[in-house]
Every structure is written in C-alpha cells, then in structure tokens.
C-alpha positions, 0 to 999 in steps of 0.5 A, a space after each residue: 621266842 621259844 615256848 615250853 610245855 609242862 613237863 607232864 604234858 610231854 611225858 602223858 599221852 593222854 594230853 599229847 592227843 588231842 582232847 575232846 572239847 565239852 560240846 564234842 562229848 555232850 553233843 556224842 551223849 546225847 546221840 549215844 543215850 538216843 540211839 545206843 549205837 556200838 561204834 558212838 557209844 564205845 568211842 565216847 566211852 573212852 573219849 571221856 576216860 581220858 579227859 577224866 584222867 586229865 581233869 584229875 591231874 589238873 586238880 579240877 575234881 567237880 568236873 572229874 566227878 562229873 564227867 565219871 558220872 556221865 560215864 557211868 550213866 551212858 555204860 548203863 544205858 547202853 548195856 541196860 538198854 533193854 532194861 531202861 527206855 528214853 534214858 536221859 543224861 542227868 549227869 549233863 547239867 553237871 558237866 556243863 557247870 563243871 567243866 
C-alpha cells in the first residue's frame, strides 16, 4: 500500500515541521500574556506565523484571521507591556471557534 502526500506539503517547509496543535498556542498565550517571558513569547511568535501561513494555504481564512490577531494582540503585550498591565487575549475565543 502506498501513501502520498499532496505535492504542496513536500515542496513547503512550513508543513514538512512539525506544527503546533491549538492547545499548544493557546495554552503558550496564555503564559506568554501572564508573564511576558523573551524565550515564550518569541517562540510563539513565530510558531503561530507559521500555522497562519498554513491555515492561509488551506483556504481556512476564519481561522487565519484569527490566528493574525492573536499574533498581534501578544507582540502588543509583549513590547507594550509597560504601557498596558493584566492584558488578556481577546482574540482567544476567536481562535478556539475557528480553528
């Protein structure tokens, strides 16, 4: 029995990685938006660009937009912190009915 894959997941890196599941980044917001930590936040940041990328080429474009705005809400919070305290994720609830 053999098995292919879409030719798109061969030829992007992004899909040949392994993705983080949604518990994964709403479980790293959470912590990221509680304690601005450099090595949470950064990571996530580019965890999530990724699976936005994916999510985009996959027509899901709720959860893309979803997922963009909780990237924005966490690089806000973390380099605003000083401006902004006890920021939460509004975009959380969005991403969970999204994706």
């Amino acid at each position: 029995m053999s098995f292919a894959l879409p030719l798109f997941v061969l030829l992007n890196p992004v899909v040949a990685e392994q993705l983080p599941t949604k518990s994964e980044i709403l479980r790293k917001a959470n912590e990221c938006f509680k304690n601005l930590q450099v090595r949470v936040c950064s990571n996530l940041f580019l965890e999530i660009e990724k699976l936005q990328v994916v999510e985009s080429e996959q027509n899901r474009y709720k959860c893309q937009a979803s997922i963009l705005g909780l990237q924005t809400e966490l690089i806000e919070a973390y380099y605003f912190k000083k401006l902004k305290k006890n920021k939460n994720g509004i975009m959380l609830p969005y991403v969970i009915k999204n994706c």
